[in-house]
N, C-alpha and C positions, 0 to 999 in steps of 0.2 A: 504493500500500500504506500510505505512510503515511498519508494521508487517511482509509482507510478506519478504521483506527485511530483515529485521532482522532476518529471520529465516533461511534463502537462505546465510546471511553474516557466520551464528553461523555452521551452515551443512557444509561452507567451512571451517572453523576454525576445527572442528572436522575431516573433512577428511584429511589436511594437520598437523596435529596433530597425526593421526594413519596410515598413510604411513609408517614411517621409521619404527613402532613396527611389521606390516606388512610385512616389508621388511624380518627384524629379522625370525619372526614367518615361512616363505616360504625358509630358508635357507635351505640346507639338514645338518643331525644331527652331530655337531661337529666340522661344516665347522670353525666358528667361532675362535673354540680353535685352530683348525690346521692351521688358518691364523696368532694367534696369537703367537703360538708356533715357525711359520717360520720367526719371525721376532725376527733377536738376535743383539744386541749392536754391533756396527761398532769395527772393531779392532780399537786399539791403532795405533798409525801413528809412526812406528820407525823411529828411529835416525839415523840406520846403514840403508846403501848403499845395493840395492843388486849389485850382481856380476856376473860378467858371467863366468858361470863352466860348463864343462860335468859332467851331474851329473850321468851319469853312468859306471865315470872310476872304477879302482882299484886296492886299496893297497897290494903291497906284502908284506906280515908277514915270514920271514924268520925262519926255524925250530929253534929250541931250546928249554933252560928252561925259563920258568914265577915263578912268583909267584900266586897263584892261592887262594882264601878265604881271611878271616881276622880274628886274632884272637882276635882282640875288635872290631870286628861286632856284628851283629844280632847272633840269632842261627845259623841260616840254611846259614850262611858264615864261620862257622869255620870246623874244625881248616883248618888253612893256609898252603898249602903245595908246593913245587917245585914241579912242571907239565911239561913234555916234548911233544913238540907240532912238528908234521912235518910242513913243509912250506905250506903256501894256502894264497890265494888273500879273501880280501874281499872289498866289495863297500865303497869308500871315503864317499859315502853320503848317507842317506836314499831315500828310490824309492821315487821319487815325483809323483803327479799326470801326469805330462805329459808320465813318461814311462808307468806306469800301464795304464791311455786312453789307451794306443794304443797296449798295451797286451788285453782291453777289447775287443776294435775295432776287431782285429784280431782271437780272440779267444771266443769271444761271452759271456766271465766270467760276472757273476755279477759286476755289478760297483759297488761303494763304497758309498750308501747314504743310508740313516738313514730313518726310520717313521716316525721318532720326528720334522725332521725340521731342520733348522736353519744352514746347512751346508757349505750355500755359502762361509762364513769368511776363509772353512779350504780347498776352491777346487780352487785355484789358481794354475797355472801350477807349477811353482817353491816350491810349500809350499811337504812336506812328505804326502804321499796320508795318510789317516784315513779311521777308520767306517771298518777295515779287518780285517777276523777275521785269525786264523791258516793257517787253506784250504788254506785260500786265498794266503795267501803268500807263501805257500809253491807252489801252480801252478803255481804261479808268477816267482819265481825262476826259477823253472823247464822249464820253458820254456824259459828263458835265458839261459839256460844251468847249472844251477848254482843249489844249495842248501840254505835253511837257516844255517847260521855259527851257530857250536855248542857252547853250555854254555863257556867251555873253549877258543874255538876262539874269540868269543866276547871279551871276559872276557881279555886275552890279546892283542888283537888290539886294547883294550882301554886304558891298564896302563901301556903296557911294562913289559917288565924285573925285573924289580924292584919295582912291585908294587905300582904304585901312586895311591892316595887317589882320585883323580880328573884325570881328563886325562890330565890336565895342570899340575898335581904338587900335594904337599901336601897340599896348603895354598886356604882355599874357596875362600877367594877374596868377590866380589861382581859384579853382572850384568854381568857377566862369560860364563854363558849357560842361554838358555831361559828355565829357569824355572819360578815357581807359584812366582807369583809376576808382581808388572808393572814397577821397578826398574830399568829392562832392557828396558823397552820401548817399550816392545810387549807382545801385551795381550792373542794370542793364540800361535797356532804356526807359526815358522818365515820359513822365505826362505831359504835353507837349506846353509851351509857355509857361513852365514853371522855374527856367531858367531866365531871370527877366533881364541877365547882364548879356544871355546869348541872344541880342537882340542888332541889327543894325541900326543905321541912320534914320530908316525907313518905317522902322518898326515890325519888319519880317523875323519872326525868332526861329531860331535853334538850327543857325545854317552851319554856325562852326561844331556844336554835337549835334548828340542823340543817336541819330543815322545818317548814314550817306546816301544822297538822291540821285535817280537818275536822270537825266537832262537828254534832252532830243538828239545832240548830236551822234554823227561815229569818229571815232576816237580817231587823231593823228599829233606823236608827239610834234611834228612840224608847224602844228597849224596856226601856231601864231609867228613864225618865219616865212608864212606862205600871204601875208595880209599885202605884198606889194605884186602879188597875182602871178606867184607863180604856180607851176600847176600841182594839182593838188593829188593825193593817190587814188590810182583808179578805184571805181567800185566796186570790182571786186576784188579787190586786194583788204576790204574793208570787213573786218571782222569783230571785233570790238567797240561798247560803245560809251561815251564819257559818266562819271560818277563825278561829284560834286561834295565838298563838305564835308567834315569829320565825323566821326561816329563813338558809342560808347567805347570803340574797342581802340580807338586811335588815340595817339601823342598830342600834343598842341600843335608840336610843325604841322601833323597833317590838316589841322583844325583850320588853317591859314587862308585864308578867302581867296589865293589864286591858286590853292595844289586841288592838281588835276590827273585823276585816277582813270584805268581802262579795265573793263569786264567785259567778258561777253555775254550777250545780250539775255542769253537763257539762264542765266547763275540767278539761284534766288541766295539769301542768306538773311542772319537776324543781325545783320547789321547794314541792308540797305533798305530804304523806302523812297517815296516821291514827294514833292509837289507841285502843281500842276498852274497853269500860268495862261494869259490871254492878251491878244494883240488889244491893244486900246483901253480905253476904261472900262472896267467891269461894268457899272452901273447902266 
């Protein structure tokens, strides 16, 4: 009796011992990683307030000259020239998720999630929608009525007239824009105008962080050596196309209102989004 016992106690010892390998073993292949993969570190809990804004007004940029390039940038920022620009509105903020939803809803477009996982932190209503690729943003617009703002438009509804370093000034500062760092207090990206120093002249915010946008053009580092006509690269040769403006993941340098980035057109990621921009006055 006691034997048998002991042999009935050790068979349950062994079966609640191979249960949970069991468990494992019956998963389907991968479930695992892509469980682990969807689970990513809590943001940071900012400091800053959010706000209540429309965040799909917008700024009118009145015609005139800029300064456009820099002649102690990178390469593909120089040389630095006066640009005349007609007048066009562009969006005070980056498209957040709540307008893009309801372009999806509406229009049946791809929503903005990933394979990988882990996107909860960047799909709050208020935060800049992510994970879009070109397409995307250009039907986004298009369906506002609007366009993506070209290189140049950007490029001056961020510094002005006079060329600023920053769209606040020439002085970096610190905790400024949400960029790469936790200095500022937020670990990805934040709710859009709630960085009220990452603002321009103009009152367009968060072109030096947050995310980086996409702009109409296709990328050439030549293309401001090419402004006294000469020829420019064929079209098909064109494979890439410009990104604008810092993101949470980048340095200050990159945050600089003339550095100018190249992706190809299909890359989505959580660190680029748009805004989207119109010839003349909005109104």
């Amino acid at each position: 009796m006691d034997r048998y016992l002991k042999y009935t106690l050790l068979g349950l010892v062994v079966v609640f011992v191979a249960l949970p390998v069991l468990g494992i073993w019956m998963r389907e292949p991968g479930q695992v990683e892509q469980e682990q993969a969807n689970v990513m570190p809590a943001p940071l809990q900012s400091p800053i307030t959010t706000i209540d804004i429309q965040d799909a007004s917008m700024v009118l940029i009145p015609a005139g000259e800029f300064l456009q390039g820099s002649n102690s940038g990178a390469y593909n920022e120089k040389p630095e020239a006066i640009v005349f620009l007609d007048t066009f509105s562009i969006d005070k903020y980056e498209v957040t998720n709540r307008r893009y939803a309801e372009f999806v809803e509406q229009t049946g477009h791809r929503a903005p999630s990933s394979r990988y996982g882990g996107m909860d932190a960047f799909q709050r209503a208020d935060l800049p929608v992510v994970y879009v690729s070109w397409s995307d943003a250009v039907a986004f617009c298009e369906w506002e009525g609007k366009s993506l703002p070209t290189e140049a438009e950007w490029e001056k509804a961020a510094r002005g007239v006079v060329g600023m370093v920053w769209p606040w000034g020439d002085d970096a500062g610190s905790g400024l824009a949400n960029i790469k760092g936790d200095q500022d207090g937020v670990k990805y990206t934040a709710h859009i105008g709630v960085f009220e120093n990452d603002q321009s002249v103009y009152g367009v915010s968060d072109m030096a962080g947050n995310v980086r946008e996409w702009v109409d053009d296709w990328y050439d580092q030549h293309a401001y050596r090419l402004r006294d006509g000469e020829k420019d690269i064929e079209p098909e040769e064109r494979t890439t196309r410009v990104l604008r403006g810092g993101s949470w993941t980048d340095s200050l340098v990159n945050a600089r209102t003339t550095a100018r980035f190249k992706m190809l057109p299909r890359y989505r990621d959580t660190a680029i989004g748009f805004r989207c921009a119109k010839s003349g006055d909005s109104g």
